[in-house]
C-alpha positions as CSV (number, residue, x, y, z in Angstrom):
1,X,116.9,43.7,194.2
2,X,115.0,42.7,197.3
3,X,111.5,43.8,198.5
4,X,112.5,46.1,200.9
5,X,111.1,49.6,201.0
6,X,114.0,50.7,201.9
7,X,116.0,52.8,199.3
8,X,119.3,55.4,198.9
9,X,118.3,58.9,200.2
10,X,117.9,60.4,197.1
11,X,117.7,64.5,195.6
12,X,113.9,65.5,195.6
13,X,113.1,62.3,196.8
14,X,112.7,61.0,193.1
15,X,113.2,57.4,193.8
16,X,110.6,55.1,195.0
17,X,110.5,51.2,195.5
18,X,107.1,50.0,194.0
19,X,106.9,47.9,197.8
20,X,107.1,52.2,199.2
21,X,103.8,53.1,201.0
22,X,104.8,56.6,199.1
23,X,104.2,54.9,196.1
24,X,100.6,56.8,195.4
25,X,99.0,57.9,192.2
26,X,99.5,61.7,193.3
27,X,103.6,61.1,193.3
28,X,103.9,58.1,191.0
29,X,101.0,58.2,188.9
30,X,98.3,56.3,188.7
31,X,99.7,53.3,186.8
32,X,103.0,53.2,189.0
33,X,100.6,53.6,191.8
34,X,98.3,50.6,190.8
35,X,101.3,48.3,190.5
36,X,103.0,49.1,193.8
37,X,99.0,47.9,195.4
38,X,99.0,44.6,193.5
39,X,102.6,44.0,194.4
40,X,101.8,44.5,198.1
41,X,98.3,42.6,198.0
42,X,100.8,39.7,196.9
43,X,99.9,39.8,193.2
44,X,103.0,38.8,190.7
45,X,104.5,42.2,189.6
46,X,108.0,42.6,188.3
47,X,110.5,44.2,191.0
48,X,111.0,48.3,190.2
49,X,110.5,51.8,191.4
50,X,109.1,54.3,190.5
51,X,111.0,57.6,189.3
52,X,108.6,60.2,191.3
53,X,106.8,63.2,188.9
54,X,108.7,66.1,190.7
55,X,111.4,64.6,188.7
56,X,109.9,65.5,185.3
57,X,109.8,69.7,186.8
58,X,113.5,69.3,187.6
59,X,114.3,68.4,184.2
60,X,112.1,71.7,182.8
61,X,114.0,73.9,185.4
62,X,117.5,72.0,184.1
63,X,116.7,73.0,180.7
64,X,115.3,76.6,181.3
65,X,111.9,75.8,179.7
66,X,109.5,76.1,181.9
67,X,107.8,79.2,180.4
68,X,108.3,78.1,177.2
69,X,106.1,74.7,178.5
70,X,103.8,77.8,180.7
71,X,103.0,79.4,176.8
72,X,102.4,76.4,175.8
73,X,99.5,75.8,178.1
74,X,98.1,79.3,177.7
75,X,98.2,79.1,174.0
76,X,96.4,75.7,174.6
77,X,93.9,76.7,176.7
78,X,92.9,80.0,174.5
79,X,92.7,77.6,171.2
80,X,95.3,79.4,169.8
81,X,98.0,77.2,167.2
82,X,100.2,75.9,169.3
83,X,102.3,73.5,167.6
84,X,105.1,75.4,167.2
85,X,105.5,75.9,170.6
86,X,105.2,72.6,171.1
87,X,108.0,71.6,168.8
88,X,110.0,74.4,170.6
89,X,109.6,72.5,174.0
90,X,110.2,69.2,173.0
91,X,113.7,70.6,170.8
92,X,115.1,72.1,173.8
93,X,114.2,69.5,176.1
94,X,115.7,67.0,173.9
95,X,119.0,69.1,173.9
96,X,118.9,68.5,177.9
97,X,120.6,65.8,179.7
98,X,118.9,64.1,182.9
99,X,120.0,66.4,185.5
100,X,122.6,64.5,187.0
101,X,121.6,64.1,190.8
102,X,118.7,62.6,188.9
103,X,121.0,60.4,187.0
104,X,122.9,59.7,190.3
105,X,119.8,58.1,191.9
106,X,118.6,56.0,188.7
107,X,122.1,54.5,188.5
108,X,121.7,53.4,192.6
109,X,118.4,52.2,192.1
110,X,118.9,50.4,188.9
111,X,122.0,48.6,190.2
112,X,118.6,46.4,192.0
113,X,117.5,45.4,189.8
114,X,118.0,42.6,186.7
115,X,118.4,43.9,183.2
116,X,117.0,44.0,180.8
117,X,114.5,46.9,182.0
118,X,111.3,48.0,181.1
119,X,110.4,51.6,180.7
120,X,107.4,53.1,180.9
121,X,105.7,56.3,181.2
122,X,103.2,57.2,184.7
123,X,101.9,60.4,183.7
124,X,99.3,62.1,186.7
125,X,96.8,62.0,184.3
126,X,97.1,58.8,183.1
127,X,94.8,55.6,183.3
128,X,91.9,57.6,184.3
129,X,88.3,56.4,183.9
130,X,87.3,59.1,181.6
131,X,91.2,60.1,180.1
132,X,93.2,57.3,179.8
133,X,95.8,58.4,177.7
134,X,96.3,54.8,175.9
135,X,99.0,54.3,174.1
136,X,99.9,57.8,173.7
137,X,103.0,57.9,176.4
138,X,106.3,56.3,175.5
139,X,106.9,52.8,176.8
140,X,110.8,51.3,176.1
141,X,111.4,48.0,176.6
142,X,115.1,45.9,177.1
143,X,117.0,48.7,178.6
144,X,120.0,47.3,179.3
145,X,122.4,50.2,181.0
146,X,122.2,53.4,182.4
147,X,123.3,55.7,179.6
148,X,120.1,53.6,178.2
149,X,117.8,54.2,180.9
150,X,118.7,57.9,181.3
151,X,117.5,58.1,177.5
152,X,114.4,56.2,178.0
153,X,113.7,58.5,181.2
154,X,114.1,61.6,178.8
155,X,111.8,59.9,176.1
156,X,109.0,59.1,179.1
157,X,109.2,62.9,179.4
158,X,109.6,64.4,176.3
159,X,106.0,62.4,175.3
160,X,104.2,64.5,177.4
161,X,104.5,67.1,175.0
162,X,103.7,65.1,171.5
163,X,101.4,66.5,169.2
164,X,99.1,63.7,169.9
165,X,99.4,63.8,173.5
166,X,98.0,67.6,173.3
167,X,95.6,66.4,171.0
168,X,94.2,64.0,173.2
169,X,93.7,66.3,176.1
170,X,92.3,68.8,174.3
171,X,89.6,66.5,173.1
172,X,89.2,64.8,176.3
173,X,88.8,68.7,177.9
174,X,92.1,67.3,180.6
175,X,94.6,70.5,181.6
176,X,98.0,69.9,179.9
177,X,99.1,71.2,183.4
178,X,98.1,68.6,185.2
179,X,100.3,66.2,182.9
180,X,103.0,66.1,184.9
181,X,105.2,62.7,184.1
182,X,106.4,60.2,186.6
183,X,107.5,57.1,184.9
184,X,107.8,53.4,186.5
185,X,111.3,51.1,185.6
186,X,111.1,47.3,186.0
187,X,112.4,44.3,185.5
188,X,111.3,43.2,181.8
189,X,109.8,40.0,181.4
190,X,110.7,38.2,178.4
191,X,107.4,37.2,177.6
192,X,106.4,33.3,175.6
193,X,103.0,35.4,175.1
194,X,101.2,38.2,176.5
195,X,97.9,40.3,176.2
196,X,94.9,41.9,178.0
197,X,92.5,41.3,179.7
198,X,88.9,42.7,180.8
199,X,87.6,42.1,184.6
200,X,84.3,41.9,183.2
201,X,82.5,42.5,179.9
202,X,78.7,43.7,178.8
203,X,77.7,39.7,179.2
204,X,79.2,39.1,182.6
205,X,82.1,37.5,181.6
206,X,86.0,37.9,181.5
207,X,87.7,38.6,177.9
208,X,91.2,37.4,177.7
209,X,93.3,38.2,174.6
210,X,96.9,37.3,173.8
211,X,99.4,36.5,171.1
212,X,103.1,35.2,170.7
213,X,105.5,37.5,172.4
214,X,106.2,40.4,174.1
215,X,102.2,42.7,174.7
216,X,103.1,45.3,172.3
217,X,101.3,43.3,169.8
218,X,97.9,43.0,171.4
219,X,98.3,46.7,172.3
220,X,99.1,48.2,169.9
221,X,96.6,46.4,167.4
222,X,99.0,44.8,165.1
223,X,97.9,41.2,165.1
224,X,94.2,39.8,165.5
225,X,95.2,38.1,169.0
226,X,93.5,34.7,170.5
227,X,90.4,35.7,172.4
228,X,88.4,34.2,175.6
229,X,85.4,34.7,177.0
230,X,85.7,33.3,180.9
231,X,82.9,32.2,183.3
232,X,83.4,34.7,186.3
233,X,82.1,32.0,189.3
234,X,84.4,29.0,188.1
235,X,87.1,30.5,185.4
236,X,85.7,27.5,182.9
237,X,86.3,28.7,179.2
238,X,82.6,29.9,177.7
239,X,84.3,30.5,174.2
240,X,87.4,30.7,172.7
241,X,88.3,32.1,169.7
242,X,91.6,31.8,167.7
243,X,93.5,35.0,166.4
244,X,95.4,35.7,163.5
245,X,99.6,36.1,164.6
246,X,102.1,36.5,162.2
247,X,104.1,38.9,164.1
248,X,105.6,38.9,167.3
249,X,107.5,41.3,169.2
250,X,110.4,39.9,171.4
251,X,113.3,41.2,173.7
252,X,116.2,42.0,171.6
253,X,119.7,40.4,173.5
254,X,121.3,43.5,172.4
255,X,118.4,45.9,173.8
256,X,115.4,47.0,172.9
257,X,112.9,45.2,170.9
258,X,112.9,43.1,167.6
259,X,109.6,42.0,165.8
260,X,110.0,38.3,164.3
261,X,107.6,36.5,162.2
262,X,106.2,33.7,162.8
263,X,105.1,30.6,160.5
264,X,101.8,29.8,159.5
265,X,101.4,27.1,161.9
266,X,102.4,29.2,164.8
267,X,100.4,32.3,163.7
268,X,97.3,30.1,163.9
269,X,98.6,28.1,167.3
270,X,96.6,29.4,170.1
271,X,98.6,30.7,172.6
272,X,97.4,30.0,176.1
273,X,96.3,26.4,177.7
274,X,92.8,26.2,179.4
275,X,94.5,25.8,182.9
276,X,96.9,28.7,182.0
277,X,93.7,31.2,180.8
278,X,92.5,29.8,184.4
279,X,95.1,30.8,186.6
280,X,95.2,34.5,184.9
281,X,91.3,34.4,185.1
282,X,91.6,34.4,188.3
283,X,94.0,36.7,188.7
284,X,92.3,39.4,187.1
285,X,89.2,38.7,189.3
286,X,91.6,39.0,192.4
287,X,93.1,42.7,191.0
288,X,89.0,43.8,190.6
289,X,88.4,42.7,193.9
290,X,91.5,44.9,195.0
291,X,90.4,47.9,194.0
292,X,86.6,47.2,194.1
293,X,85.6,48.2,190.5
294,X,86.2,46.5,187.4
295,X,89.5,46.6,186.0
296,X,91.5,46.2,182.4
297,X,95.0,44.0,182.9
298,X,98.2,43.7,181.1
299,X,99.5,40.4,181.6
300,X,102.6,38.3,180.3
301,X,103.4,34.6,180.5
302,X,107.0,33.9,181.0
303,X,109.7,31.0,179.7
304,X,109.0,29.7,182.9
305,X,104.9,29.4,182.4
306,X,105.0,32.3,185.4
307,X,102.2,34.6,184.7
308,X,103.3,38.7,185.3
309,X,100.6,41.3,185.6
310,X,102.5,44.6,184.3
311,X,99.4,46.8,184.3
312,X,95.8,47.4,186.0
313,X,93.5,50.1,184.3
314,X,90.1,50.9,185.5
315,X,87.7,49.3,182.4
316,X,85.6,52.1,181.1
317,X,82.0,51.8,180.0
318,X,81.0,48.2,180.9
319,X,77.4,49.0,180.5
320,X,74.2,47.5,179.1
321,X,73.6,49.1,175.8
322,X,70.1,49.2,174.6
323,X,69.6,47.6,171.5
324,X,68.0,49.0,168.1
325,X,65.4,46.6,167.7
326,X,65.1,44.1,165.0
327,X,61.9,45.2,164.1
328,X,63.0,48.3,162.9
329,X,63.0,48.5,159.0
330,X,66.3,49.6,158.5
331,X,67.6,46.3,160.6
332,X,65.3,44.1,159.9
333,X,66.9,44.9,156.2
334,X,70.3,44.9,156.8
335,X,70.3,42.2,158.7
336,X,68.9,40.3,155.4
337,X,72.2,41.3,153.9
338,X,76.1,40.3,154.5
339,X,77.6,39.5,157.8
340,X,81.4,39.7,159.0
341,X,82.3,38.5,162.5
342,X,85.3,39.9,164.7
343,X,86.0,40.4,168.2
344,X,83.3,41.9,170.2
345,X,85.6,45.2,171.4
346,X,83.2,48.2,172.4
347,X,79.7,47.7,173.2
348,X,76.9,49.3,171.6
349,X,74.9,49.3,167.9
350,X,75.1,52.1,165.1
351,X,73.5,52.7,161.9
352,X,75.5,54.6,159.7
353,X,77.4,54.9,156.1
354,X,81.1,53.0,156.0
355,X,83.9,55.4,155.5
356,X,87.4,53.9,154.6
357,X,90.2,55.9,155.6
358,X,91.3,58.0,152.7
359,X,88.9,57.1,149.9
360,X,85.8,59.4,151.4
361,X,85.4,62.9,151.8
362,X,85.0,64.6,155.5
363,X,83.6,62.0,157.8
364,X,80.0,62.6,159.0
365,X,78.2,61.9,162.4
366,X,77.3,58.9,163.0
367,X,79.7,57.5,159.9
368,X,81.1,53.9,160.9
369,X,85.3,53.9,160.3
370,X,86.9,51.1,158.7
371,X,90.5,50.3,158.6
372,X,92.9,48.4,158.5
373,X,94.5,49.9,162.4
374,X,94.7,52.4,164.0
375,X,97.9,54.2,164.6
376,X,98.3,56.7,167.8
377,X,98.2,59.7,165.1
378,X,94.9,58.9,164.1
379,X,93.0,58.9,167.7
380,X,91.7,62.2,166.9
381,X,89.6,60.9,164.2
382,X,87.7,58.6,166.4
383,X,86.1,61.3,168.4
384,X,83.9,62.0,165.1
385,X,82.6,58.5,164.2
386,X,79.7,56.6,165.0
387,X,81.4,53.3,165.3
388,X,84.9,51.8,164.5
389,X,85.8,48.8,162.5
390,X,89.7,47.3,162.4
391,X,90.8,44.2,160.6
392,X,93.7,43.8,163.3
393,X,93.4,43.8,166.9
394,X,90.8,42.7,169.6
395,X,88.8,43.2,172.4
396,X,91.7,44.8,174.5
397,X,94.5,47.0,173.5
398,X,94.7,51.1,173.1
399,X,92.7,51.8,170.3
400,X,89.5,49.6,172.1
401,X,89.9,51.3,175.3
402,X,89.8,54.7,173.6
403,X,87.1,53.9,172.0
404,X,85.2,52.5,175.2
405,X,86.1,55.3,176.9
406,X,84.4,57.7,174.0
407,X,81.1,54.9,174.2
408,X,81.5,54.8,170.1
409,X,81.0,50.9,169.0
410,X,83.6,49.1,167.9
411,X,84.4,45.6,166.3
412,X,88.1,44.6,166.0
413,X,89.5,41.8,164.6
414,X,87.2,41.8,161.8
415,X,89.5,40.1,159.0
416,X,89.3,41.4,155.4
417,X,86.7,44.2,156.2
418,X,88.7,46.8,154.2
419,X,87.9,44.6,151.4
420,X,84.6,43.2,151.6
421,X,82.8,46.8,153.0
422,X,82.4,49.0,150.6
423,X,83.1,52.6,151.3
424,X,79.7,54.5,151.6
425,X,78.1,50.8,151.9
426,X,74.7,50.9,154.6
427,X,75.9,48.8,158.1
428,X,74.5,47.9,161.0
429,X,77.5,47.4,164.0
430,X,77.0,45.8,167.0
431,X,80.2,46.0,168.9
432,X,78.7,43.7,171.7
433,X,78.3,40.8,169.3
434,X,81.4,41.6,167.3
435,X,79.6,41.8,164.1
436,X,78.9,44.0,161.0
437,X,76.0,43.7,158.4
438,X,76.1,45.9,155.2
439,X,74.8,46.2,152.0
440,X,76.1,48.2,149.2
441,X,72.4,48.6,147.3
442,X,70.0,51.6,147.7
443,X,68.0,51.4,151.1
444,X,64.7,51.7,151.4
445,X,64.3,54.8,152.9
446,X,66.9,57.1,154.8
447,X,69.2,55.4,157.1
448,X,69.7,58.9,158.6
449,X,68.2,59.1,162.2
């Protein structure tokens, strides 16, 4: 596929090049809309296009839903039960082919560019400061064919309307009608390791994380991944930390993905050289500089040691978070007790009770959550807590920008917590150190404040 903007009339004008001026957040979405500006600032971004979110209403008209998905929103927006209407979208829109002119212009487009594909949702909503949407969408990677990219199309869509999707919105106060789904195809990089990565953190610094494989397994929290801390002026390393990998997701020749693990040796390898965590340093520091605020980066390292950026976020809540000071009883007597170290993920301290996931009753305010992940189904339960603790994943990912973007503390990373915190145990969490003191005896007065 070349770089030109130039593309196939196409029905509704669904179809455009991520090198299209057209390409802005209001037609593509933000994320779709982000790429196409780093590709033309000259930034590495896979060739694609971007399948336009009028698109996604064609497909409701196609499969005469569109006042089933209209009662939807009004049962939404009057609190009313509305997962049953939900369900009743998403079955007959599953029923419902892409509507062929659609289908037409995928296969003209496609026929650009290099398979295997990668698949991703570009909802309108999406990748906001204050509403992310992390994670949530449906992202399909190794598409091989059109019969396969038509279904992954279809999946983009049908997403919008997951239970956890409306969950989200409701929580996050977003209008389910302004949801409306483009979705971004690309050529899929076949990554030797891949991650995240923070323009900036509370300390001034850039956070890198990454892991063997394709990114799926720094974002979706299922390894503890390597972890930098990078000097902003020079890109020198300030601290480097090595993860935990035993699993790693990789393109499957036959399409789609296949998780492979990996030995102890390599779990424990670290998966980035200094000069390679330079060059995406500065990278990252070139995409803030794009589009002048701070900004959170998925990245990939091909066979080739190429570096890809496949996603640019805007970072929520870098802040400075007052601390609870250490002459306060309560800390000065916690932090007499035990100590567990992880990856410093959302910043901010908490005082609270630790609640494990399924051995405590209804979670209070101001509780501190510890498991073991956190699955997409669960994000609801984080608007509740008073900090977060996960033995797997790190400083980047979708479950710590959720909880960056809900300002609730978090430490990730923290290995064997599940185990060595007690449920209903007194902690202290401070999510801009990475670390969690508790103590399982009686305190000394209320820890209640």
């Amino acid at each position: 596929m070349t770089r030109s903007p130039s593309w196939p009339d196409a029905p509704l004008a669904v179809i455009l090049s991520l090198d299209d001026p057209g390409c802005t957040a209001a037609v593509v979405g933000p994320k779709a809309a982000a790429l196409a500006r780093l590709r033309k600032a000259g930034l590495p971004v896979p060739d694609g296009f971007a399948l336009a979110a009028p698109a996604s209403e064609a497909q409701l008209r196609e499969a005469r839903v569109a006042q089933q998905v209209e009662r939807l929103f009004e049962i939404v927006n009057s609190g009313g039960e509305w997962r049953r209407q939900a369900i009743a979208v998403r079955a007959s829109l599953s029923r419902t082919p892409v509507p062929l002119e659609i289908a037409d212009a995928l296969r003209a487009a496609s026929r650009r560019l290099r398979p295997p594909l990668a698949v991703r949702s570009s909802a309108l909503v999406e990748d906001g400061v204050s509403a992310t949407f992390a994670g949530l969408f449906t992202t399909l990677l190794g598409v091989l064919n059109i019969d396969d990219l038509a279904t992954a199309v279809s999946a983009c869509w049908l997403s919008r309307f997951s239970d956890v999707v409306i969950r989200y919105a409701i929580g996050r106060g977003v209008d389910l009608r302004r949801t409306s789904m483009a979705v971004v195809v690309q050529e899929a990089i076949d990554a030797r390791s891949a991650g995240s990565a923070l323009s900036i953190d509370p300390t001034g610094a850039i956070v890198i994380s990454g892991a063997w494989g394709l990114g799926r397994a720094v974002a979706e929290g299922q390894v503890v991944p390597d972890w930098w801390r990078v000097d902003r002026g020079d890109f020198t390393v300030l601290e480097r930390r090595g993860g935990t990998k035993p699993l790693a997701a990789r393109l499957d020749p036959r399409g789609g993905e296949v998780w492979r693990r990996q030995t102890q040796r390599r779990s424990t390898a670290i998966c980035l050289d200094d000069r390679t965590v330079h060059r995406l340093a500065a990278l990252v520091v070139e995409a803030e500089r794009i589009f002048g605020r701070p900004r959170e980066v998925e990245w990939a390292l091909d066979g080739r040691k190429r570096l890809w950026l496949v996603q640019a976020r805007p970072l929520t809540a870098v802040r400075t978070v007052e601390q609870i000071p250490d002459s306060d009883p309560i800390v000065a007597w916690l932090l007499g007790g035990s100590v567990l170290e992880g990856q410093p993920t959302s910043p901010g301290q908490v005082l609270g009770r630790a609640r494990h996931v399924g051995r405590s009753g209804r979670m209070q305010s101001g509780d501190v959550l510890i498991a073991a992940s956190l699955p997409p189904g669960m994000t609801a339960v984080v608007a509740g807590v008073g900090g977060l603790v996960l033995e797997a994943g790190g400083s980047t990912g979708h479950a710590a920008t959720l909880a960056r973007e809900r300002g609730i503390p978090a430490v990730f990373g923290l290995e064997g917590a599940t185990h060595a915190i007690p449920d209903g145990a007194h902690i202290l969490l401070d999510g801009t150190l990475g670390r969690a003191w508790y103590r399982l005896e009686d305190c000394p007065r209320t820890i209640d404040r």
